[in-house]
N, C-alpha and C positions, 0 to 999 in steps of 0.2 A: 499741143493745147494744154493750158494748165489746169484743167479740170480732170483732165487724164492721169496728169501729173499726180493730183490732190490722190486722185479715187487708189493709184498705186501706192500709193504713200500708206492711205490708210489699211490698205489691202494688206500691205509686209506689216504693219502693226497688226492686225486685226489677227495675222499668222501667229505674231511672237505672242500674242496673249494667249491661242490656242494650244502652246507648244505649250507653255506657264501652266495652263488652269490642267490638262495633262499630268504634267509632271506632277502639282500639287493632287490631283486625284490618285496618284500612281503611288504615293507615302501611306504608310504603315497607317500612321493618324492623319489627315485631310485636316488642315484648318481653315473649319467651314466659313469662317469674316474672309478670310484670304480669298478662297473659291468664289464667293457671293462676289467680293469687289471685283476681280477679275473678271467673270460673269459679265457684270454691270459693264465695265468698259467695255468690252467683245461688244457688247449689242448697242453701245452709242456707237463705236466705232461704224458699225454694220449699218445702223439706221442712217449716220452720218453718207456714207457710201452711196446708200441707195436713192440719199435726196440727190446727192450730185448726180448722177448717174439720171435719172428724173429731170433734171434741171438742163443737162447736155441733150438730151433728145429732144427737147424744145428749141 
């Protein structure tokens, strides 16, 4: 099913941002624009996820 497909897709991204905003909190100094954009995308990624997810159970 390609909505399966989509929700995996965004699932391995929604990872490599977690691995990202990580690493950038795990630095000596954190730059916070960095952290915030990363942030941001993680939670469209997620929101984007859960409408599909939402959308497939229908």
């Amino acid at each position: 099913m390609a909505v399966d497909a989509r929700i995996r897709e965004l699932g391995s991204r929604h990872q490599n941002l977690e691995r990202m905003i990580q690493e950038e909190v795990s630095r000596p100094v954190a730059d916070d624009v960095k952290l915030k954009e990363l942030k941001r995308k993680k939670l469209k990624l997620k929101e984007e996820m859960e409408a599909l997810r939402a959308q497939a159970a229908h």
